[in-house]
N, C-alpha and C positions, 0 to 999 in steps of 0.2 A: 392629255397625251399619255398614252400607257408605258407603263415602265418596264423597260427591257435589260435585264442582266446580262452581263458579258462575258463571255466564255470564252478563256484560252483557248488556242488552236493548238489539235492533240499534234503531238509529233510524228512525223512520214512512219507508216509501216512497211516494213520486208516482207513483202508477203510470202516471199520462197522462205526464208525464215519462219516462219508461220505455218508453212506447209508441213515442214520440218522437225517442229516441235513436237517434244512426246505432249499427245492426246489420252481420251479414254485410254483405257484399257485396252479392250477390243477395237481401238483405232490402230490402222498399223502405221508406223511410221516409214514416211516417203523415202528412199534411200536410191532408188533405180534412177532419179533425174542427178541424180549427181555423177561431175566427172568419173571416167576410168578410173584414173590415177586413187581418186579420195574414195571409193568403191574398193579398190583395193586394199588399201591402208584399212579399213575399218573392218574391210574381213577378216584379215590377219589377226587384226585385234580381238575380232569375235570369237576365234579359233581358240585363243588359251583364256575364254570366259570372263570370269573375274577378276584375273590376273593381269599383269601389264607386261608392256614390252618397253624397251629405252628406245628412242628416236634412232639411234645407230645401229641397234638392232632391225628396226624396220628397213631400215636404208641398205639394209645388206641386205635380207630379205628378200627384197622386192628390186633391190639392184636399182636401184634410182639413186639420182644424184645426192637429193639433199628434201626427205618427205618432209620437215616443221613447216614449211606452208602449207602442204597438204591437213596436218594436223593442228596449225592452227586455224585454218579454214572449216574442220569439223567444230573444232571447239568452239568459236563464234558460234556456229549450229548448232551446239547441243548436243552431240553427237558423240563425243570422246571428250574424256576428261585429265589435266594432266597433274603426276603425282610429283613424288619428289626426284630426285637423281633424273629429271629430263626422261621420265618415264611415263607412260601413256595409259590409259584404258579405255573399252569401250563402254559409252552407258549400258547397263545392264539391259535394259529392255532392248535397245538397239542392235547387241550383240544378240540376245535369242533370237530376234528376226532373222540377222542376218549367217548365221553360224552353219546355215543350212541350204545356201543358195550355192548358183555355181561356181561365185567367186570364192566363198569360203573354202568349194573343196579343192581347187585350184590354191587357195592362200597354207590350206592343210598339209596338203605333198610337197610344197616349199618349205613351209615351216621344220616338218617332219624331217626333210631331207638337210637340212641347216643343222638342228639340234644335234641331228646322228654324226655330222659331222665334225660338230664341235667335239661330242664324247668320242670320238675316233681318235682326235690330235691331242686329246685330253686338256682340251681349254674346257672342261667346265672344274674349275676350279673353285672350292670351297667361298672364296669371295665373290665368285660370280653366280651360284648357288645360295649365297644369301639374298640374292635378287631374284633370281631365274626360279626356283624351285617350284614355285606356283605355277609361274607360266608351263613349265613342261608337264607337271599333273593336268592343268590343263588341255593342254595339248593331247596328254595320254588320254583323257576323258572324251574330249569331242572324239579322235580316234575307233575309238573302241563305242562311241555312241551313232558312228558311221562305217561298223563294222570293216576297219581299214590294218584286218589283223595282220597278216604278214608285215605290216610298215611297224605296227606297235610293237609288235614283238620282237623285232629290229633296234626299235627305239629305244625297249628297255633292256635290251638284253648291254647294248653296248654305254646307256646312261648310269645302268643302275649302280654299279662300283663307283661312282662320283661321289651317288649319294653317301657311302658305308664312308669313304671316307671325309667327305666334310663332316659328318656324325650326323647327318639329318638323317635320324632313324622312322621318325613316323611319316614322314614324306616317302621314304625307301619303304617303308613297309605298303604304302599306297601303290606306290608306283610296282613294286612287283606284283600287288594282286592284279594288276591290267595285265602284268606282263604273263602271269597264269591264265587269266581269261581265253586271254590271246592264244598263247598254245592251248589250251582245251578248247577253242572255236576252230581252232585247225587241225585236230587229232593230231597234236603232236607230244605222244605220252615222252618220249626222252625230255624237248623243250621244258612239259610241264614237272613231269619229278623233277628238274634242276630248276624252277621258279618255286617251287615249294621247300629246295632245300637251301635256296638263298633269302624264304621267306624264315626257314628256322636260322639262320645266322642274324636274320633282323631283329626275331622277337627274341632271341638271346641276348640280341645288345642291348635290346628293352628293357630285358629282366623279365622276360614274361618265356620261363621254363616251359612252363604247361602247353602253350600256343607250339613253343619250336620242338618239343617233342610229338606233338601232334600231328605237324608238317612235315615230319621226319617220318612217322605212320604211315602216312598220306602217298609219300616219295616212293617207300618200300614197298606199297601196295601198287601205284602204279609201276616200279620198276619190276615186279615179280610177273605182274599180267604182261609186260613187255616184252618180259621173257622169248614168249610164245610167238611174238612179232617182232623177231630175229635181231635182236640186242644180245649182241655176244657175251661170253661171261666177260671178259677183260674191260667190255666196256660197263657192265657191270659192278665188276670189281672195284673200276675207278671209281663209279657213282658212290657203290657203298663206302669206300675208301671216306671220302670230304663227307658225307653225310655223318660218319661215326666221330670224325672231328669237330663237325657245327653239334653232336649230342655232347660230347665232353664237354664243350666252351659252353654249351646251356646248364650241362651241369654243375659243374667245377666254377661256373662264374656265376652262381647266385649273389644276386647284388649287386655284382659289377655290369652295370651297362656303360656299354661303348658311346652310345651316345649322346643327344643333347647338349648342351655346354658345360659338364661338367668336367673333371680333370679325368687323365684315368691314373691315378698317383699308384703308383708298385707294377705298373702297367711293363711285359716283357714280350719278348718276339721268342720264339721257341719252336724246335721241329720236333713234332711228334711222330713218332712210327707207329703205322698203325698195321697189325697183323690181321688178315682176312682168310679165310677158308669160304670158300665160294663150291660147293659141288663137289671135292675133292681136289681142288685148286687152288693152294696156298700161293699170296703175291702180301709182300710187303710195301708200302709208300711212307713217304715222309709229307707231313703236311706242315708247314709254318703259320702257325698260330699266335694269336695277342690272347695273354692271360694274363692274370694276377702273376707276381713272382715267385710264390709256393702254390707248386702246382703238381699233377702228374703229370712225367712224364713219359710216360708208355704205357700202351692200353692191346691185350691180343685179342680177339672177338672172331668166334669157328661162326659161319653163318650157315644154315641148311635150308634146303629148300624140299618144298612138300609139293607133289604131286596129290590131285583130288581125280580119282576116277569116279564117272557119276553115268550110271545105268538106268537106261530110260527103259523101261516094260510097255511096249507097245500094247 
């Protein structure tokens, strides 16, 4: 009689489980047979990339009652992974699929519109910024990766003071260069000299002189061509005004950066007056500034402006 071995019976397969699975590489993973609702939730997610969202953030988001079945339905899946504080992400492969489909850009103008809203009431709050900070870079990324400038520029314009003040400097230095993109994709020279003169108040808290005198070049060169495209002197004046204070505080605060977790010990609030001659139009401002406690304080600065005639010989 021939001898036959016995083989355990494998256990039941999911096969929509299966379907579902990240594959190759160049396998795409199935996501279009899944409910609305869980289609939803994972755009969202895909939208601030490698970042995550908290379960009540999604829930306000998306205005649903209560998404953790929804998310624990992906994560059985494979699909979303969950981290700590009851916060979420999407698998990384799954989010590039999906980051770019109609729900994401529907889940994008949500998101966008949420975040703005939060920096309007000023809930983003240095504690909710040690969470969120990824997710809005995020956010500003796919943004400005689906050319959605006017909302970016929106975005950072009313987030980015969040960041100076929680001291997440290199995150704010991030998130304004989106915010410069943004106005230079929309010919908005005022917008973008005032992204680069909030990019030199960043690399000052860094410590990084060099960069926010640079950005303060940069300001002046677009403020001068602006000139010509009817940017009055006053409004001008103002510009140069806060620019001439972010070049002191780059100055005078070598060493001292404002941000990352360090203390700012001798750290004072102080109004500087700052004297401008614009064209033969003197205007003084006071600007309140954080410096060290020996500091200057007053600075006058004549500014001039040059006219180039340039003769073409037919």
């Amino acid at each position: 009689m021939p001898h036959r071995e016995f083989v355990p019976a494998a256990e039941p397969v999911d096969l929509e489980d299966c379907a579902l699975m990240s594959g190759p590489e160049d396998e795409p993973t199935v996501v279009a047979g899944l409910p609305p609702e869980e289609r939803r939730v994972l755009a969202t997610l895909a939208v601030v990339g490698r970042a995550s969202l908290s379960t009540a953030e999604l829930t306000e988001v998306l205005q649903s009652d209560d998404v953790r079945p929804l998310v624990e339905d992906l994560r059985r899946r494979g699909l979303v992974q969950r981290e700590e504080d009851d916060r979420v992400s999407a698998v990384e492969r799954v989010a590039r699929e999906t980051r770019d489909g109609d729900d994401a850009l529907a889940a994008g103008e949500r998101l966008l519109g949420y975040v703005t809203t939060l920096a309007e009431r000023g809930a983003l709050t240095p504690e909710r910024l040690a969470k969120d900070a990824e997710a809005i870079l995020g956010l500003s990324e796919w943004a400005a990766d689906h050319q959605e400038w006017a909302r970016l520029l929106e975005l950072v314009k009313t987030s980015q003071a969040s960041f100076d003040i929680a001291r997440r400097v290199q995150e704010w230095i991030a998130l304004l260069e989106r915010g410069r993109e943004a106005a230079h994709a929309l010919g908005d020279t005022q917008a973008e000299a005032w992204m680069l003169q909030q990019q030199a108040r960043a690399e000052a808290a860094a410590g990084n002189s060099e960069a926010a005198e640079r950005h303060l070049r940069e300001a002046d060169r677009l403020r001068r061509s602006g000139a010509s495209s009817g940017i009055s002197s006053g409004q001008r004046l103002a510009l140069w005004s806060a620019g001439l204070v972010v070049a002191a505080a780059a100055g005078l605060g070598a060493g001292f950066a404002l941000g990352g977790d360090g203390d700012n010990a001798g750290a004072t609030l102080t109004t500087v007056p700052v004297t401008v001659t614009l064209s033969g139009t003197t205007g003084t401002v006071h600007e309140t500034v954080e410096l060290p406690a020996t500091t200057v304080l007053e600075t006058t600065t004549v500014l001039e402006t040059t006219t180039e005639t340039v003769t073409v010989v037919g």
